[in-house]
C-alpha positions in Angstrom: 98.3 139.5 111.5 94.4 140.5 111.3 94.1 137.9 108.7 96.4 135.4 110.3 94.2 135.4 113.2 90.8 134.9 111.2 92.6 132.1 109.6 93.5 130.5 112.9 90.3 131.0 114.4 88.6 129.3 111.3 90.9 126.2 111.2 89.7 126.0 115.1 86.3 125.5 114.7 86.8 122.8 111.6 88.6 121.0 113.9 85.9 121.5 116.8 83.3 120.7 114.0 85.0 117.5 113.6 85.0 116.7 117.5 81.0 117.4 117.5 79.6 116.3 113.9 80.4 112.9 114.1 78.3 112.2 117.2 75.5 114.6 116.2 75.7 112.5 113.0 75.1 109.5 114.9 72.3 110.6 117.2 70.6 111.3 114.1 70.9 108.6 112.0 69.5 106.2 115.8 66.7 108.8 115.9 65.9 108.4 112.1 66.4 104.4 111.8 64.9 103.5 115.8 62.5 101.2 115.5 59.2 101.2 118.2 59.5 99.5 120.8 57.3 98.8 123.8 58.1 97.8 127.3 61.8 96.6 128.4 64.0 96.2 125.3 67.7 95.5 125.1 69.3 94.5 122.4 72.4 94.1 120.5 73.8 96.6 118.0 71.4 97.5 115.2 72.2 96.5 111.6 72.1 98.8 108.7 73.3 96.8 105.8 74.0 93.2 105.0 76.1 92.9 102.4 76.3 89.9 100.0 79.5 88.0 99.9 80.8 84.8 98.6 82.0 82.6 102.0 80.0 85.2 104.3 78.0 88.9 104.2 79.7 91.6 105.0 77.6 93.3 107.8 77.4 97.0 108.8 76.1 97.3 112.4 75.5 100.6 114.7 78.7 99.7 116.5 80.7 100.1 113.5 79.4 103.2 112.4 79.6 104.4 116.1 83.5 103.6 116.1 84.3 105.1 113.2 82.2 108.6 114.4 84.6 108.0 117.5 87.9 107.8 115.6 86.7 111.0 113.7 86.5 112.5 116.6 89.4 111.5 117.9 91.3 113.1 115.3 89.4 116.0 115.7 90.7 116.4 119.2 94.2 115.4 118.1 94.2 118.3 115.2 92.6 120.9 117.6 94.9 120.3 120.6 98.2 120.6 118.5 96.9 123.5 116.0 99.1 126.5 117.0 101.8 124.7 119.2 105.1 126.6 119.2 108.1 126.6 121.3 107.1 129.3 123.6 103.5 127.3 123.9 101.3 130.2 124.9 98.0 128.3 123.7 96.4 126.7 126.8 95.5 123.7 124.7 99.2 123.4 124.5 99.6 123.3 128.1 97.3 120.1 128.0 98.8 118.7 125.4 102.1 118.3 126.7 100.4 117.7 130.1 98.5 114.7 128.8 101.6 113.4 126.5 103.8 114.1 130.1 101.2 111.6 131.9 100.7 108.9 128.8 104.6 108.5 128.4 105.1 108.4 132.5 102.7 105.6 133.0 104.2 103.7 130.3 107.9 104.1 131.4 106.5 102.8 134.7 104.6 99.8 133.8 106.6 98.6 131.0 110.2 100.1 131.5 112.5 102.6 129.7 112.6 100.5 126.7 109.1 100.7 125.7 108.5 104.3 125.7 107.6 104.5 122.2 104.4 102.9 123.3 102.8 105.9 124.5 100.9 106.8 121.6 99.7 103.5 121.3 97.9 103.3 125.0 97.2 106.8 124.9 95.2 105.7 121.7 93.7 103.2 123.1 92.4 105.0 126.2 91.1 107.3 123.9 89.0 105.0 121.8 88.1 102.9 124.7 86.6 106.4 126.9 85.5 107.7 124.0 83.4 105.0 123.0 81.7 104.1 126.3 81.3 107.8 126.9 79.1 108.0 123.7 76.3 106.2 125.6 75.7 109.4 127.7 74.4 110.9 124.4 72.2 107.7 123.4 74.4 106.0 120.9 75.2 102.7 120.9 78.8 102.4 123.0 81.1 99.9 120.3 82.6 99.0 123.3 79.3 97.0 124.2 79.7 94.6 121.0 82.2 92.2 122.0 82.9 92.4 117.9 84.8 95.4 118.9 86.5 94.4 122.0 87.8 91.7 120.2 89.5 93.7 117.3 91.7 95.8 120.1 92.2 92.1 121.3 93.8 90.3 118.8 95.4 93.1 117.7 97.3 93.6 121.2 97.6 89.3 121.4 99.8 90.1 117.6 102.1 92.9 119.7 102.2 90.4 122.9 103.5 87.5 120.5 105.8 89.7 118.3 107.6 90.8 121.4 108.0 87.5 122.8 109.2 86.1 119.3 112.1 88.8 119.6 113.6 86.6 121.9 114.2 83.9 119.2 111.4 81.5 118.7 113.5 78.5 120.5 112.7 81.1 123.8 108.9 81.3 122.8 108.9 77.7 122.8 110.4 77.2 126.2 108.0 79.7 127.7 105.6 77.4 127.4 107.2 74.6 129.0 108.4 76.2 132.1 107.7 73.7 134.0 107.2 71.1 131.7 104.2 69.6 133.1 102.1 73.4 132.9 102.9 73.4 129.3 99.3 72.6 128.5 98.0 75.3 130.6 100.4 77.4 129.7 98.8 77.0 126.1 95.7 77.6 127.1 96.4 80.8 128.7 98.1 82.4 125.8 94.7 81.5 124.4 92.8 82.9 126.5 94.8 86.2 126.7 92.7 87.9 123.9 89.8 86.1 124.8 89.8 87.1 128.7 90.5 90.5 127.4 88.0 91.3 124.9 85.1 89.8 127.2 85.9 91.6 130.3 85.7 94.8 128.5 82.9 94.2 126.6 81.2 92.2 129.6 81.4 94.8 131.9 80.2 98.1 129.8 77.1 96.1 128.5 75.9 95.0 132.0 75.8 98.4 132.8 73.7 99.2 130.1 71.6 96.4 131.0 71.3 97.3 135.0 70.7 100.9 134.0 67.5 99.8 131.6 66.2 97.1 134.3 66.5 99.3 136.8 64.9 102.2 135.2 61.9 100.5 134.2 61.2 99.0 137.5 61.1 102.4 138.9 58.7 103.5 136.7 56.3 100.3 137.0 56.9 101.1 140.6 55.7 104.5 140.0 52.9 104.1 138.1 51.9 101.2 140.9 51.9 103.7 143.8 51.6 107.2 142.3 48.7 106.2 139.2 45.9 107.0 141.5 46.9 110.8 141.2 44.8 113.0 138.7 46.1 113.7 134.9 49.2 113.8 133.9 50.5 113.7 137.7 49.7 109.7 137.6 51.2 108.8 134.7 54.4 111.1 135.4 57.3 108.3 136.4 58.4 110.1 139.8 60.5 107.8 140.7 62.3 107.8 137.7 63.9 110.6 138.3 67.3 111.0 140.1 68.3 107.5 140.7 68.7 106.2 137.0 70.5 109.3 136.4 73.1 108.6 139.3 73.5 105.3 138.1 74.5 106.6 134.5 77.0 108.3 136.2 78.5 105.1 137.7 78.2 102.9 134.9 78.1 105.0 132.0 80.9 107.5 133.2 83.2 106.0 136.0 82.8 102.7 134.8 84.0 103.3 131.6 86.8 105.1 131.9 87.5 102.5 134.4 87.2 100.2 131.7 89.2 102.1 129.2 92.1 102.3 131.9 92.0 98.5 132.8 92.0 97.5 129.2 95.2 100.0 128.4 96.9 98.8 131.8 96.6 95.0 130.8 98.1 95.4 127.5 101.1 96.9 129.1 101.7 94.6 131.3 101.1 91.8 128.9 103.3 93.1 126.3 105.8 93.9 129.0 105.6 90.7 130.4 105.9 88.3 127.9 109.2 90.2 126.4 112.7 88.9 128.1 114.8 92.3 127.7 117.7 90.4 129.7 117.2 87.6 126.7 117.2 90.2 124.4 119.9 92.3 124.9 122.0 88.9 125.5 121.4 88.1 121.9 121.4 91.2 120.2 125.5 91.4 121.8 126.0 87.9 120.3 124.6 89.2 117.1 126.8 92.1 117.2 130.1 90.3 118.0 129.2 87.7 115.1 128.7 90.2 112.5 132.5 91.6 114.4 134.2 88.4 113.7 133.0 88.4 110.1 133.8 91.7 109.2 137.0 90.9 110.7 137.5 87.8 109.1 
């Protein structure tokens, strides 16, 4: 039981290392590869390799390697938090497990109906990823979800599950969703278009200006400082006074509440999307009319 116990204690904190690694990894490998810069700088994601390729280079960027220190960690928490479950579930982790799978799986049933319940994982994923990733900022990394190269990827790949479902329907009723009424079927067009597009830019959109306020806003306050307070002696003038508190509020806002904001909006609009565009009605209607065909023939 001793040993059993040393065991399970020793599986805990591989997992835990995997939650916390990954992002001391990255912090590292900014601090090592951060190039000087003076004054106000924002920029895009930095780029560690550039890889030759036929019809276009393959190109690593910061965001990349960011995401993929997020999904590690990801997995991290999904190996720590169901290590140990049992029946009774006497491991508090379990408690939170269940509580959090409870939640995912009610807000799907709510927003998207009975029949889509197997979509839990799925948004629980993605408002995992999505947190995760504009969390990371609070510890200097480059948030993925600030590279609209990112955004985009969760984009089309929801767009694919919004255009499967509706194709369920038969493609004659994809057609005709277009074309109700017939003279918005250009529109209509357009705004399946745009679904992926409107999605991936609001995301990315708003986590990036945040980034962006934050820097302005922080280096104004310590121009400001220096402009009012640089008279005073030694290291008192060139100390950014009033640098400190506000910036760090606003990292709260924009760097915290924002992006879990984010993360929720982005999960709550796929729902509904994929929700939306899928005609159960329709659906049910013709998988009886399949059923009583393959009847007739069996019987025949």
């Amino acid at each position: 039981m001793k040993q059993k116990s040393r065991s399970f204690i020793a599986v805990d904190i591989l997992y835990i290392l995997m939650m916390v690694l990954p992002f001391i990894a990255g912090m590292t490998l900014k601090i090592l590869t951060k190039q000087a810069t003076t004054g106000i700088s924002i920029t895009g994601a930095q780029i560690y390799l550039d890889i030759p390729f036929p019809i276009q280079n393959l190109v690593i960027t910061e965001a990349q390697i960011n995401s993929w220190l997020v999904i590690i960690a990801v997995l991290g928490i999904c190996l720590y938090m169901t290590h140990g479950i049992s029946v009774k579930g006497k491991l508090k982790r379990q408690v939170l497990a269940e509580w959090a799978v409870e939640a995912c799986e009610s807000m799907v049933k709510g927003s998207m109906g009975e029949y889509f319940v197997g979509f839990a994982p799925f948004i629980a994923a993605i408002l995992t990823l999505s947190a995760l990733s504009s969390l990371s900022s609070l510890l200097g990394l480059f948030p993925p979800t600030s590279d609209v190269n990112i955004t985009a990827g969760w984009a089309i790949l929801v767009f694919i599950l919004i255009t499967y479902y509706k194709f369920k329907c038969g493609p004659v009723m994809y057609v005709k969703s277009f074309c109700n009424p017939v003279a918005m079927a250009p529109l209509n067009i357009i705004s399946e278009i745009a679904t992926p597009i409107s999605m991936a830019f609001r995301h990315y959109g708003n986590v990036l200006s945040g980034s962006v306020i934050a820097v302005l806003i922080a280096t104004g306050l310590q121009g400001l400082s220096h402009m009012l307070l640089g008279w005073l002696p030694g290291f008192l003038g060139s100390f950014p006074f009033l640098q400190v508190g506000l910036p760090a509020i606003l990292s709260l806002y924009f760097d915290l509440f924002s992006g879990l904001l984010q993360a929720y909006i982005f999960a709550m609009l796929t729902m509904l999307y994929v929700a939306g565009g899928f005609d159960i009605d329709e659906y049910e209607r013709r998988k009886r009319k399949k059923q009583l065909k393959a009847q007739n023939s069996s019987a025949n």
